[in-house]
N, C-alpha and C positions, 0 to 999 in steps of 0.2 A: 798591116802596120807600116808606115812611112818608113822610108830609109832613114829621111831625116832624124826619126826617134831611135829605129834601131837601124846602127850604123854597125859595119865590119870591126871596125876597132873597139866598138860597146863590147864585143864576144871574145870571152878566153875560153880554149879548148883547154881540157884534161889538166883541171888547175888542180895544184894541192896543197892544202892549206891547214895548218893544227887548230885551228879553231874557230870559232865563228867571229871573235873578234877580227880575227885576219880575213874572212871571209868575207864580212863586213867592209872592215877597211881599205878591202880590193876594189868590191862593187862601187865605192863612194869613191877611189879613187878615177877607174875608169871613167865615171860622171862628172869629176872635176878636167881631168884631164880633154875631156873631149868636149869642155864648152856648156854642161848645163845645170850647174851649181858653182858656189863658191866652197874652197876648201874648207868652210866650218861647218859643209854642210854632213860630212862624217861625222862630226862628233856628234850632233845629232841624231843620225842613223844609229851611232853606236847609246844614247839617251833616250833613243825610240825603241830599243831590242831590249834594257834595261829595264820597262815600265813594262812589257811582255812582249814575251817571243813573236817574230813575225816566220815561225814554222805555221805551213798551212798543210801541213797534209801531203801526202801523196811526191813524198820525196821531196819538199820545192821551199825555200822560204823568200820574203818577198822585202827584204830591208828597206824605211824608207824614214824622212826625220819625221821629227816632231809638226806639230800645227806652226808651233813656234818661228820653225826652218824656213815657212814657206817664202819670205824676203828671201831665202839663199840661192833659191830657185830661179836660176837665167831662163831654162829653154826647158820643153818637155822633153824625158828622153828614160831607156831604160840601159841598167848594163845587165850581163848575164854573165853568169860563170859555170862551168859544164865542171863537176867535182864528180868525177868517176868514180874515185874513194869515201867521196861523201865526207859530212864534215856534221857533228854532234850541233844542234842547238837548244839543246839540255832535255831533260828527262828520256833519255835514249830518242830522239828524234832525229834522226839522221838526213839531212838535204843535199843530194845529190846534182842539185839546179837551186843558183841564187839569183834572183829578180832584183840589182838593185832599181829602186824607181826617183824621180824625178816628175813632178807635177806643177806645171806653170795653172794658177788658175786652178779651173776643177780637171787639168790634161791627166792627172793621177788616174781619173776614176774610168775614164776609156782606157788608160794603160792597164788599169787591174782587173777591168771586164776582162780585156784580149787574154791577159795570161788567164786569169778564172776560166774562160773557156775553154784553152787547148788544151789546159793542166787538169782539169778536172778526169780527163781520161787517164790513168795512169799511163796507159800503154804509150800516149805523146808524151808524157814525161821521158819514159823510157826511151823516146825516140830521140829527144832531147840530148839523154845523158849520152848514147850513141853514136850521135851524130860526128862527123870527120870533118864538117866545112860549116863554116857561115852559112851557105846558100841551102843547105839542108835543115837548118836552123827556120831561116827566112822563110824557106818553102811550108812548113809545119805551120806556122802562122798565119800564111798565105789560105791554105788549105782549109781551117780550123774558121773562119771567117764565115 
């Protein structure tokens, strides 16, 4: 995965968050903030998680907007949030790792291949949730390729 899409500042370590709306509103803000959406493009993400959960499994949910959002969308790009305590998105599903995503075009569906890949193993999730640096992060991706 490109720096360009995941960039040092897309990544929070050991966030904690009371809910998945905040959780949400993190991931979109990271993406606003670093250049690859417009700030409506949260509210979206949070009207995309409304119409069903984007929990996948294996600790991880993968926030992203609607079809509608897609004008909001500047640049491809993802954020992540490393949630050691984990954070509820409902029916006891608890996500330890939040994917927000950003898809210029169809750039979504290679960003959701790369996580589908490395996340399908839980044990990279786990490495994930672990992890002490960006470049441990990065490396898991690299690796998982």
């Amino acid at each position: 995965m490109s720096k360009e899409v995941l960039a040092a500042e897309n990544v929070k370590l050991n966030v904690a968050v009371a809910s998945r709306e905040e959780a949400i509103r993190l991931a979109g803000r990271l993406l606003v903030d670093n250049g690859y959406v417009n700030e409506c493009y949260i509210d979206s993400m949070l009207e995309r998680e409304a119409l069903t959960t984007t929990f996948m499994g294996n600790m991880i949910a993968i926030p992203h907007g609607t079809d509608e959002s897609k004008q909001e969308v500047l640049a491809s790009g993802i954020s992540i949030l490393q949630i050691p305590d984990g954070v509820d998105f409902g029916k006891g599903n608890v996500a330890k790792v939040v994917f927000g995503i950003a898809g210029k075009g169809d750039g979504h569906l290679e960003l959701l291949s790369k996580i589908a890949i490395l996340c399908s193993e839980v044990e990279n999730v786990e490495k994930i949730v672990a992890a002490e640096s960006f470049a441990e992060i990065v490396q898991l991706f690299e690796d998982s390729q």
